[in-house]
C-alpha atoms as one frame of an Amber mdcrd trajectory, in Angstrom:
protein
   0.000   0.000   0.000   2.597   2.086   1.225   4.226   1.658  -2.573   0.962
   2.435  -4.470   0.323   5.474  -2.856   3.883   6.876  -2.803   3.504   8.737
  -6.671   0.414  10.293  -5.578   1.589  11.841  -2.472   4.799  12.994  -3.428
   2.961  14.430  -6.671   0.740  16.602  -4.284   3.959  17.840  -2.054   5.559
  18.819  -5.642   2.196  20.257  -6.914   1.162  22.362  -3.307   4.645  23.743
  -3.635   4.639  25.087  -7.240   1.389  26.621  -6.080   2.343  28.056  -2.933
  -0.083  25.891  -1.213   1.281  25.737   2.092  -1.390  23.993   3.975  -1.740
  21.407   1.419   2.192  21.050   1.412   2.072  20.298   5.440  -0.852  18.250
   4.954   0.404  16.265   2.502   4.227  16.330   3.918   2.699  15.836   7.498
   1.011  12.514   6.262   4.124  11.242   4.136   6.279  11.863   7.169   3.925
   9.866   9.685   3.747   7.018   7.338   7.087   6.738   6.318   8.390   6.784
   9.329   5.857   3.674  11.089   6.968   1.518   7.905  10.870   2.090   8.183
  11.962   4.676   5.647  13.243   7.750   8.488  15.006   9.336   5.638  11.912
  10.163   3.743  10.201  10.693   7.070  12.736  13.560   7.518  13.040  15.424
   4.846   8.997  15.879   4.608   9.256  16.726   8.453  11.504  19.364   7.205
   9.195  20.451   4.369   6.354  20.677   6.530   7.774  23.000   8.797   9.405
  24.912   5.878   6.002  25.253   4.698   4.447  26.422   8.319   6.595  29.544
   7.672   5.520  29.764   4.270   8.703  28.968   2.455   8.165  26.145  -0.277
  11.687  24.128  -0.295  11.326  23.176  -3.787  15.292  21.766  -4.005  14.266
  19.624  -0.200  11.105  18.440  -2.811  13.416  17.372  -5.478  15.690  15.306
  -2.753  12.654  14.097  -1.706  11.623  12.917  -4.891  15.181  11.282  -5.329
  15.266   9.686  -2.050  11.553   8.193  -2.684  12.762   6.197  -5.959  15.377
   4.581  -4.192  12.618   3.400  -1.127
């Protein structure tokens, strides 16, 4: 499960932050994060911890997106 909904929630982190979307960034981040880190990937549960709160203060980290992005392919 985990697997088949990876795409779609990294897609709406990417998406909220070329919008400037920030709740939907920290929702979507928030969720990713929580997930991630219950089924054993802490490295993707970081970095969307880390976009989440970018997001909080309204900055969208598009390069921590892309790493995120990077680090997801390899999960």
């Amino acid at each position: 499960m985990y697997a088949d909904a990876l795409p779609a929630r990294l897609s709406a982190i990417a998406a909220g932050t070329r919008l400037g979307d920030a709740p939907a960034v920290v929702s979507a981040a928030h969720t990713l994060a929580g997930t991630s880190g219950q089924l054993g990937h802490p490295e993707v549960a970081s970095i969307c911890r880390e976009i989440a709160a970018d997001a909080r203060r309204g900055v969208m980290a598009h390069a921590r997106v892309v790493q995120l992005q990077e680090l997801a392919l390899a999960v």
